[in-house]
C-alpha positions, 0 to 999 in steps of 0.5 A: 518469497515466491515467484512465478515460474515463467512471465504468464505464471499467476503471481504467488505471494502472501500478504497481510492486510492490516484494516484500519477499519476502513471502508475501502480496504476490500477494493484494495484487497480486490485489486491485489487478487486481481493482480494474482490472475494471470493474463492468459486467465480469467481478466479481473478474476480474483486468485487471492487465496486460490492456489497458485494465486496471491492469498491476501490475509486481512486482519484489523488492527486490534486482531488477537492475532497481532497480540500477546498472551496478555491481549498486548501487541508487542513487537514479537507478537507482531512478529509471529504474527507476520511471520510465513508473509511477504509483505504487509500492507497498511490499509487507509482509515480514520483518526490518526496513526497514534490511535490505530492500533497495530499500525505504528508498531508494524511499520517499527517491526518492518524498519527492524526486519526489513519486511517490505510494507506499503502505507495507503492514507493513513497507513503512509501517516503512520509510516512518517509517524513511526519515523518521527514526523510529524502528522498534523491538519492538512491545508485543506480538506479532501473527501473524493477529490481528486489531485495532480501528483508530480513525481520522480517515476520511482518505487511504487510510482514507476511507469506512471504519468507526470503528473498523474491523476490521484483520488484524495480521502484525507484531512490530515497529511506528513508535514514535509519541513518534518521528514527525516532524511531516511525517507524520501518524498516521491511524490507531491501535490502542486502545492507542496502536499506530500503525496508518496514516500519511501524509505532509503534503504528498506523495501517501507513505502507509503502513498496519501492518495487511495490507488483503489480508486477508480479515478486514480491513475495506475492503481493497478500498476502501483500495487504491482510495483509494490509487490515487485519491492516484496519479490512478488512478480506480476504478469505485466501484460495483465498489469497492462490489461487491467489498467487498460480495462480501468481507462475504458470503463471511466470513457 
């Protein structure tokens, strides 16, 4: 894994995004460019795929790159694919997790060979899934709101206010009376909601809410958490200098 030479460096990394074929996926992809600047550089300039800079990779989740000879996706197949890749994120869509392709079987492979992966929305689902949750119909239906999120300022949630505020997109949710004890809720809504959760041992996170948001809280931080987790270092003055610019813009 690749780290920035000194703390102003640009963050170098690669990361695969699997697209849930979701309308938000390119605002997280943004983010993470931007997250691959440097605070001494351009504020808010993407670096992804520049030299030096973060190179995100999107491919959707029936990509022929994620299957075999035989149109499959297997688990070498995802395992070829991911390969020369730090991490992997699961972007938010729709349907359920059973229906979205590769991204079931990739939160499998990360649990196998320990590949740090984050879950958004319907990629959090699936990683409860994988691990035999169970994912039903949430108590209520959220399109755009927004939430107070209660947590324990671990994993991706570290450095954050308690509570923070956090933009919901979701009618389905983990059931939290069905989680294994491998994972561990970080993150819940007043009302019991799951919001975050991580696995124990690996570097497997996953978040309900969508960090890409404008309306959530510390997205930018979030994501450079993330890729802390995968050995991804980000400038934190830049970290700082975007979640600053994000407050000021929304007044």
């Amino acid at each position: 894994m690749n780290k920035p030479d000194d703390e102003s460096a640009p963050a170098r990394g690669r990361v695969l995004v699997i697209d849930n074929y979701d309308s938000f996926v390119y605002n997280l992809v943004q983010y993470l460019g931007q997250l691959g600047g440097s605070a001494a550089g351009q504020l808010g300039g993407s670096a992804a795929g520049q030299p030096g800079g973060l190179d995100v990779t999107v491919w959707r989740n029936d990509d022929p790159a994620l299957t075999d000879e035989n149109g499959e996706i297997t688990q070498e197949s995802l395992r070829q694919a991911v390969d020369g890749f730090d991490a992997v994120l699961l972007s938010p869509g729709p349907g359920t997790p059973q229906r979205a392709g590769a991204t079931i079987p990739m939160v499998q492979l990360a649990a196998s060979d320990g590949i740090p992966l984050l879950g958004v929305c319907l990629g959090h689902q699936a990683i409860g899934a994988a691990f035999g949750a169970t994912v039903d119909r949430a108590p209520e239906l959220l399109h755009g709101k927004t939430s107070q999120v209660i947590h324990d300022d671990d994993g991706v949630l570290a450095g954050l206010p308690d509570p923070f505020t956090a933009t919901r997109y979701h009618s389905l949710t983990v059931l939290p009376e069905t989680i294994p004890d491998e994972l561990v809720v970080t993150g819940r809504t007043d009302s019991g909601i799951v919001m975050a959760m991580r696995h124990r041992e690996l570097p497997i996170h996953g978040v309900q809410f969508h960090p890409e948001s404008v309306l959530t809280q510390g997205g930018h931080r979030m994501l450079a958490n993330w890729l802390a987790v995968a050995g991804i270092d980000v400038d934190a003055g830049l970290v700082d200098a975007l979640e600053s610019e994000m407050a000021a813009a929304l007044g």
